[in-house]
C-alpha positions as CSV (number, residue, x, y, z in Angstrom):
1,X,-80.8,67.8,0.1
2,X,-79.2,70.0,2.6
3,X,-77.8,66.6,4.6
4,X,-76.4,65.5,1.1
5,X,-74.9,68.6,0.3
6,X,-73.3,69.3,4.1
7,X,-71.6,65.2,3.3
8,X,-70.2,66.1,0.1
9,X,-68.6,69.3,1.6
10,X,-67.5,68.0,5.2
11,X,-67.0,64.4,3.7
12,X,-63.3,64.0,3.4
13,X,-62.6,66.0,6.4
14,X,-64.9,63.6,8.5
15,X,-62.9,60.5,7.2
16,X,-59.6,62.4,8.4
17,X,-60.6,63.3,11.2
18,X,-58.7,61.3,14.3
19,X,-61.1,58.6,16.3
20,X,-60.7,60.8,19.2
21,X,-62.4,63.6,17.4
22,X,-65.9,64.3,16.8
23,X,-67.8,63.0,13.9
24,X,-70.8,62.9,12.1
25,X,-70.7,59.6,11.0
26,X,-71.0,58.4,14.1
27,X,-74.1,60.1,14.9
28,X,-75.6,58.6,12.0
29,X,-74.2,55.3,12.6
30,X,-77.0,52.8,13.8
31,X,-74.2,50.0,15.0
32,X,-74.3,49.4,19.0
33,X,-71.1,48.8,20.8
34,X,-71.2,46.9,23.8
35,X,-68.8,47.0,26.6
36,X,-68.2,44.0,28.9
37,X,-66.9,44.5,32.4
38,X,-65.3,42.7,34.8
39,X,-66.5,43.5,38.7
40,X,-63.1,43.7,40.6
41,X,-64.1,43.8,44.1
42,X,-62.6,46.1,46.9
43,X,-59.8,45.4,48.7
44,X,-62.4,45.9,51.8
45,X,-64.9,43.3,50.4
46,X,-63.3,40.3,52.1
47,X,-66.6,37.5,51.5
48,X,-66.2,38.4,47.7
49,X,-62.9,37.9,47.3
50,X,-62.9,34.2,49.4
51,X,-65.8,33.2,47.2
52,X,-63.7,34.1,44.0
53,X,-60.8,31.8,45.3
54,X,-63.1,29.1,46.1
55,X,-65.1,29.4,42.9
56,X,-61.4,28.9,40.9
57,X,-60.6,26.4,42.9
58,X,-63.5,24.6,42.0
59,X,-62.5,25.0,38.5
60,X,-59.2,23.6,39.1
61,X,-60.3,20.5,40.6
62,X,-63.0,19.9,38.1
63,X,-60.2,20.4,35.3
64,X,-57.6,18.1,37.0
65,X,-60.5,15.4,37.4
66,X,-61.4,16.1,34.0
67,X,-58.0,15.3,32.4
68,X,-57.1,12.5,34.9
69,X,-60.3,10.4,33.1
70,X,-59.0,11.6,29.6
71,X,-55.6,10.1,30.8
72,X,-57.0,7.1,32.2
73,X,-59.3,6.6,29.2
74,X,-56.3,6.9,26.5
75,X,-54.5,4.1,28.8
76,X,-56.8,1.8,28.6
77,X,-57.5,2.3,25.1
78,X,-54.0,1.2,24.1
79,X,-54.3,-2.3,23.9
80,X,-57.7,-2.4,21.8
81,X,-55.8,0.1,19.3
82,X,-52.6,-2.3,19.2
83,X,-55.4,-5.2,18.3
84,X,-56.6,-3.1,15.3
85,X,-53.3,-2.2,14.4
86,X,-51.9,-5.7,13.8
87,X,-54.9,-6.6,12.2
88,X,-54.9,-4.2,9.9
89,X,-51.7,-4.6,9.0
90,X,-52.0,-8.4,8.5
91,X,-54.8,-7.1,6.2
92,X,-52.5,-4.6,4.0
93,X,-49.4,-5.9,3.8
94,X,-49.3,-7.3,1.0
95,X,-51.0,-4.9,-0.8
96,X,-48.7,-1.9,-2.4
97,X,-45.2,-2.5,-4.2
98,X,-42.1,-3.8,-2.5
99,X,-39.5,-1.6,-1.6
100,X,-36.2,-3.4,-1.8
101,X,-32.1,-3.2,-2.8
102,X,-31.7,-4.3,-6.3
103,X,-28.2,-3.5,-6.9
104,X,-25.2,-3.9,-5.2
105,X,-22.3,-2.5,-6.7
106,X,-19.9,-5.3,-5.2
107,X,-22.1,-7.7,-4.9
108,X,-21.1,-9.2,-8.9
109,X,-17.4,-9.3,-7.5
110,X,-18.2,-11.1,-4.5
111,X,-21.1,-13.5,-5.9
112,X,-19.9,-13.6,-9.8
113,X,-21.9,-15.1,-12.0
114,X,-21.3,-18.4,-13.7
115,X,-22.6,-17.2,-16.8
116,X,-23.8,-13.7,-18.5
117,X,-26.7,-13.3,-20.6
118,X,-27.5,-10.8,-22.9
119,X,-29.5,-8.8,-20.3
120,X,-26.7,-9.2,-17.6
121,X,-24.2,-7.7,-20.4
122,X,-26.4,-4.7,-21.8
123,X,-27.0,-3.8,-17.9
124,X,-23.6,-4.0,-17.2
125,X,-23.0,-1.5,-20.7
126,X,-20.8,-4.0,-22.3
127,X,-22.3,-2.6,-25.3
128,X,-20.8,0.8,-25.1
129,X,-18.1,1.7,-27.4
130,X,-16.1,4.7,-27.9
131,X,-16.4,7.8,-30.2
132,X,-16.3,6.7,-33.8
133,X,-13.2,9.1,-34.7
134,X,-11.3,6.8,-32.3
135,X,-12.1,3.0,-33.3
136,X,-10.0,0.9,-34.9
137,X,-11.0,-0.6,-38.1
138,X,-10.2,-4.0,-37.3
139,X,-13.5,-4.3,-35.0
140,X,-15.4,-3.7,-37.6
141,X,-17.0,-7.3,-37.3
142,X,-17.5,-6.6,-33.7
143,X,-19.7,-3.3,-34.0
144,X,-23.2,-3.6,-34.7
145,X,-23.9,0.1,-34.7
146,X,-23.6,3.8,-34.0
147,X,-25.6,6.2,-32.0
148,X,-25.0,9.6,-31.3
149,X,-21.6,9.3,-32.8
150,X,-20.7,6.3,-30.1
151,X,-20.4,2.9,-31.7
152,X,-22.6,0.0,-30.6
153,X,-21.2,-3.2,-29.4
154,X,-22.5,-6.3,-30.7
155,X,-24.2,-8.1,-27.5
156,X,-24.2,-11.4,-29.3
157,X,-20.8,-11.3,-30.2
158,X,-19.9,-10.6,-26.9
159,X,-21.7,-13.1,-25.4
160,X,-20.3,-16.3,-28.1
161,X,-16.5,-15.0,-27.4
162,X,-17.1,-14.8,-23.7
163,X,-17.9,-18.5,-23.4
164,X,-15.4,-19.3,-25.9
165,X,-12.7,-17.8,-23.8
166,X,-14.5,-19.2,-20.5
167,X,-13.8,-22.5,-21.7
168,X,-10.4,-22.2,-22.5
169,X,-9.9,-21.0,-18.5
170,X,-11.5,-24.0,-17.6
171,X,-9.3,-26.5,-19.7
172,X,-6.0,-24.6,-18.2
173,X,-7.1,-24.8,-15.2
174,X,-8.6,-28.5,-15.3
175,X,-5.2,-29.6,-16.9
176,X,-2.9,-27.7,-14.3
177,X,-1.9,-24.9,-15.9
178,X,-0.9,-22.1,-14.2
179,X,-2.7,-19.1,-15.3
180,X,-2.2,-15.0,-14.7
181,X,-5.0,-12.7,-14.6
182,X,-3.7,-8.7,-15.4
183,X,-5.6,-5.2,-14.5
184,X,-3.7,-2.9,-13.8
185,X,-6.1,0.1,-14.2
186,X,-7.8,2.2,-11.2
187,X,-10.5,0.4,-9.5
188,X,-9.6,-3.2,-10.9
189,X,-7.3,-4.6,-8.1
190,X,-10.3,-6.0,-6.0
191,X,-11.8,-7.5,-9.2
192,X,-8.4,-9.3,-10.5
193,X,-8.1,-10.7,-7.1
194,X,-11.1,-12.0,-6.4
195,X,-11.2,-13.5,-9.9
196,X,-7.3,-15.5,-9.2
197,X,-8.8,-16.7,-6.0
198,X,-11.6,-18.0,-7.4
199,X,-9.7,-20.0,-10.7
200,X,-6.7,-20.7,-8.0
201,X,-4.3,-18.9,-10.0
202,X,-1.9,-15.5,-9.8
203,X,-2.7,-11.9,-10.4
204,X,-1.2,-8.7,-10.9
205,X,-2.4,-5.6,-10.3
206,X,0.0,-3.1,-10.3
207,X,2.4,-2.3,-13.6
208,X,4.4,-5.2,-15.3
209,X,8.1,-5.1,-15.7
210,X,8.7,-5.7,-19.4
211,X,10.8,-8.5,-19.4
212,X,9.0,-11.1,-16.7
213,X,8.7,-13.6,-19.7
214,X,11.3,-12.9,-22.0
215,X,14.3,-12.4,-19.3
216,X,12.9,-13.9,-16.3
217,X,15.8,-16.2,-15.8
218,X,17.2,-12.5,-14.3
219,X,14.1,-11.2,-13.3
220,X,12.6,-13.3,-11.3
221,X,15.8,-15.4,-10.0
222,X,15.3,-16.3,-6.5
223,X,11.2,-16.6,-6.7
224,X,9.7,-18.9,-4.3
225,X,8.9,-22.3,-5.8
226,X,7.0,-25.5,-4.8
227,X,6.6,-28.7,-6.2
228,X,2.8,-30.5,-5.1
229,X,1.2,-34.1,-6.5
230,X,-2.1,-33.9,-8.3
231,X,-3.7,-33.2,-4.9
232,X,-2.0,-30.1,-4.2
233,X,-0.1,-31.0,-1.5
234,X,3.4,-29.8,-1.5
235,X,6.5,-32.6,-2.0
236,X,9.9,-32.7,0.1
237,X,12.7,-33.5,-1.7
238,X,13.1,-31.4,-4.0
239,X,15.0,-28.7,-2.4
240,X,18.0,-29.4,-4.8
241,X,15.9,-28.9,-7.7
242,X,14.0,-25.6,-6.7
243,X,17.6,-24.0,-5.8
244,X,18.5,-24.8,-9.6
245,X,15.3,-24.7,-11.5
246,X,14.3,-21.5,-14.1
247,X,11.7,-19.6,-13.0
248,X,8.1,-20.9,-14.2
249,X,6.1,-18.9,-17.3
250,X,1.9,-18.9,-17.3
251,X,0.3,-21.3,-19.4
252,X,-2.2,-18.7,-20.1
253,X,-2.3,-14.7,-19.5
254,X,-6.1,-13.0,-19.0
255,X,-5.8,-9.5,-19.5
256,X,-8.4,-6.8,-18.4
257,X,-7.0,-3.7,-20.2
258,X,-4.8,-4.3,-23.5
259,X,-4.0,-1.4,-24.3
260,X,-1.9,-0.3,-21.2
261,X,-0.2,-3.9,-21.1
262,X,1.4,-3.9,-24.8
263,X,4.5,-5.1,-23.4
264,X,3.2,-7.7,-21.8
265,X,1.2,-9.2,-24.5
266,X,3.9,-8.9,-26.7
267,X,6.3,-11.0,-24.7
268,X,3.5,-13.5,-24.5
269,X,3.6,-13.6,-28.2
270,X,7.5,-14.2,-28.6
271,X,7.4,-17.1,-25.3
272,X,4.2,-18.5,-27.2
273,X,2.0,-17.7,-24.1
274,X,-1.7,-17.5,-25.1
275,X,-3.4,-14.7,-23.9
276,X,-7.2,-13.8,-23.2
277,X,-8.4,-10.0,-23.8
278,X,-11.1,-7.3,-23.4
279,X,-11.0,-6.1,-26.3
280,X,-12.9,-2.4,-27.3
281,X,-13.3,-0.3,-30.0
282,X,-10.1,1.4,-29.9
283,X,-8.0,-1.7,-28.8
284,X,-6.2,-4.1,-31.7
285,X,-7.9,-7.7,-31.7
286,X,-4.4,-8.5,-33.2
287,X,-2.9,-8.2,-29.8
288,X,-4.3,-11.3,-27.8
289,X,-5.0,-14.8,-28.7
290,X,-8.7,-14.9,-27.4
291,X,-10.7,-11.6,-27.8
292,X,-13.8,-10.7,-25.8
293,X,-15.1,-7.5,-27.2
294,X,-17.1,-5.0,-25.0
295,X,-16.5,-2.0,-22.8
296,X,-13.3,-1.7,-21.4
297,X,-13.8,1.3,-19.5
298,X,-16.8,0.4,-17.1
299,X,-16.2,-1.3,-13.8
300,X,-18.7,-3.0,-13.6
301,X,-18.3,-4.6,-17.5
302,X,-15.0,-5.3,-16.6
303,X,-16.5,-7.2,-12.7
304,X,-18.8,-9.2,-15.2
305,X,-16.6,-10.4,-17.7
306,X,-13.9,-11.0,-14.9
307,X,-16.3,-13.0,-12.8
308,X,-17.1,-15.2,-15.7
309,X,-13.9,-16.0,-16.0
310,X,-12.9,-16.2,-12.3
311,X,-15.8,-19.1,-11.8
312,X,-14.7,-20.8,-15.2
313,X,-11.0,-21.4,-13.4
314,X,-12.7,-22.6,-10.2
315,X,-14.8,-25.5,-12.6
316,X,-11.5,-26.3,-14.0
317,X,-10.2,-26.4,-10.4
318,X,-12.6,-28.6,-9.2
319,X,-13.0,-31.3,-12.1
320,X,-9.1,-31.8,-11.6
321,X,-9.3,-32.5,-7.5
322,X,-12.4,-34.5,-8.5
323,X,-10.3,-36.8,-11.1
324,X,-7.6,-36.9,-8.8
325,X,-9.2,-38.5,-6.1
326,X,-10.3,-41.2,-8.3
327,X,-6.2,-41.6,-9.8
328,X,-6.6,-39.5,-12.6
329,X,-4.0,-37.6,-14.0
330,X,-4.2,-34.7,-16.8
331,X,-1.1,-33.4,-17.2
332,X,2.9,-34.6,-17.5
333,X,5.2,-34.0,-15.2
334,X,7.2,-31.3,-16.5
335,X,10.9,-32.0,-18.6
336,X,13.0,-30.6,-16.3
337,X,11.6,-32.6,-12.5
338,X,11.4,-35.9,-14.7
339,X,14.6,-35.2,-15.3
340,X,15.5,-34.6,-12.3
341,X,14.2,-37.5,-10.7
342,X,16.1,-39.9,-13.5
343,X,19.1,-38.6,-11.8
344,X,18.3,-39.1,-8.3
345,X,17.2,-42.5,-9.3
346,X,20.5,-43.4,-10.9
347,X,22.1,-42.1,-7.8
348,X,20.1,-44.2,-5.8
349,X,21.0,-46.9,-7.7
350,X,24.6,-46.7,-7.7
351,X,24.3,-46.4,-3.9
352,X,22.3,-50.1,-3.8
353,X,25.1,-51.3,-5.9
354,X,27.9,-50.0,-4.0
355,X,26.0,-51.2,-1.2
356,X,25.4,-55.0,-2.5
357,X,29.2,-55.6,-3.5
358,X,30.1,-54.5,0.1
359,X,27.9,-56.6,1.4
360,X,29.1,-59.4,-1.3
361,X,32.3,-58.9,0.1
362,X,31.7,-59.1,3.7
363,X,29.9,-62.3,3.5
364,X,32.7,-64.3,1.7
365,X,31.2,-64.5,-2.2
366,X,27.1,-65.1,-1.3
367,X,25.1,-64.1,-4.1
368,X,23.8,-60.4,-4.3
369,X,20.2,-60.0,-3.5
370,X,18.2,-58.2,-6.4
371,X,18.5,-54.5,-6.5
372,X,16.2,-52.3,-5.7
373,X,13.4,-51.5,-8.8
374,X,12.9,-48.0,-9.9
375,X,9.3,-48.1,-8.0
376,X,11.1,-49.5,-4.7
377,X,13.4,-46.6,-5.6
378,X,10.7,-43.9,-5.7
379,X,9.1,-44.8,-3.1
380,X,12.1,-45.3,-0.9
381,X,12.5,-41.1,-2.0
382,X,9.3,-39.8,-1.9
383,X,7.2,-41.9,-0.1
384,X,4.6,-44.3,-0.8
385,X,1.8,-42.8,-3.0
386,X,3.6,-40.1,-3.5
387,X,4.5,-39.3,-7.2
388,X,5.5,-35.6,-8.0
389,X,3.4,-34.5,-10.8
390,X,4.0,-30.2,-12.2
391,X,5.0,-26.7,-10.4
């Protein structure tokens, strides 16, 4: 009772008392405390201080010996760990998914397709329209919905209008026609190029100058002209002619943005130029001859659509080299080189004529040889073989 009542008094001041101070706690405490000393010896002591050095010493070699064989031991292990290593990984490798590059985002402009499905053209968002305060009636038939206020392409009609104007490239091209692909928007100048070196044909980029079709006798006077055979391979003897000649107009006009290139599509109209468009919700089908509705907006639409296109001019291309070699022909030579040639013909003519009654003359009143024929007379011009067939 009288040890209680002397902790309850003296309790606090106890636990606030510094360590250094005096306590009564620790006389009731029954922990042990055990110090651990180290024996330094005297500087006198010379035998202990040599076997201290020796015995760490000891240590040291027995340490170094020690880790040497770890060393050694992790060398020599190397090889049967390389062993496990390939076989385990012979084991797993094919378990697990593989990791690789799906998508390329030039890789449709440098490898287009030849043909776009359904999937190709909803990846691509050829479906996606614009805000339904901005369409234009006239696409009604082209719109198979709305979502969240954005109208829905139809896919399918996309698709059926894609190869419908696919295969009028290919006929232009396969019949020599020269065609022009247009985009003129930001990001499209690799795509249009690509695409007219593919079908063999022209491009333009950058704005058009209104009156390329409809005044091009003044626009484009001094353009660069040639004249090739159904091979491709240019024709001398023309120089005359090209110094004279109007300047050409495209058979057919593929245009990646309408509505930026009104001018353009209208002059097609008045030369009666067909065209080829993209054509999306706020664009007028009216405009172009051969409408392809979808997204206008998306590059990568715009790179499918194109490439479609681009390898529809290259089959074209290559069906008409492929006929040529076998001696067929698809085309006319154009009004104003047959022409042309009907002149230098009758010129040549007059020459052999001239040339006969001199002779005629000179030889006392023989008979004339034959003239010349109008083959002997082409290819007298031109060359053997060679028969100048379009622009």
């Amino acid at each position: 009772m009288i040890i209680r009542n002397f902790g309850v008094r003296h309790g606090r001041q106890v636990l606030s008392a510094p360590p250094s101070a005096p306590s009564c706690l620790r006389l009731f405490s029954t922990q042990t405390t055990t110090t651990t000393t180290t024996a330094t010896p005297l500087p006198g002591n010379q035998e202990a201080v040599e076997q201290l050095a020796a015995l760490s010493a000891t240590d040291a070699a027995r340490e170094a010996r020690l880790a040497g064989r770890r060393q050694q031991q992790e060398i020599a292990a190397i090889p049967r760990n390389f062993r496990k290593f390939i076989k385990y990984q012979k084991e797993t490798e094919k378990l697990g998914s593989e990791v690789e590059r799906r998508y390329l985002p030039d890789e449709i402009i440098r490898n287009p397709p030849h043909d776009a499905s359904l999937e190709d053209l909803l990846a691509a968002q050829c479906h996606m329209g614009h805000h339904v305060s901005r369409w234009n009636p006239a696409n009604s038939r082209y719109i198979y919905g709305e979502r969240s206020d954005i109208h829905i392409i139809s896919l399918e009609q996309t698709a059926a209008h894609l190869r419908r104007a696919a295969r009028v490239v290919e006929e232009v091209a396969y019949h020599g026609g020269l065609i022009l692909f247009v985009g003129n928007r930001k990001g499209q100048m690799p795509i249009v190029t690509r695409m007219a070196e593919l079908a063999g044909a022209c491009h333009l980029f950058q704005k058009w100058t209104p009156g390329c079709i409809t005044n091009k006798d003044v626009l484009l006077q001094g353009g660069q002209l040639k004249i090739v055979d159904e091979k491709d391979r240019e024709l001398e003897g023309f120089e005359e002619h090209l110094r004279d000649c109007r300047p050409v107009t495209p058979d057919l006009v593929v245009c990646l943005n309408p509505l930026e290139n009104y001018a353009l599509l209208r002059e097609c109209a008045l030369a009666t130029v067909p065209t080829v468009g993209v054509i999306d919700t706020d664009a007028d089908p009216s405009w172009v001859t051969y409408q392809i509705p979808a997204n206008d907006d998306s590059l990568r639409s715009v790179a499918l659509i194109a490439g479609v296109l681009g390898r529809a001019g290259e089959r074209g291309q290559q069906r008409r080299l492929a006929d040529a070699e076998q001696g067929v022909v698809k085309w006319q030579t154009p009004k104003d080189v047959f022409s042309f040639i009907g002149k230098v013909n009758a010129k040549i003519r007059r020459e052999a004529e001239e040339k006969q009654e001199n002779m005629q003359k000179e030889t006392g009143g023989l008979k004339p040889a034959d003239l010349m024929t109008e083959d002997e007379v082409i290819a007298e011009m031109f060359g053997q073989g060679a028969v100048p067939s379009k622009y």
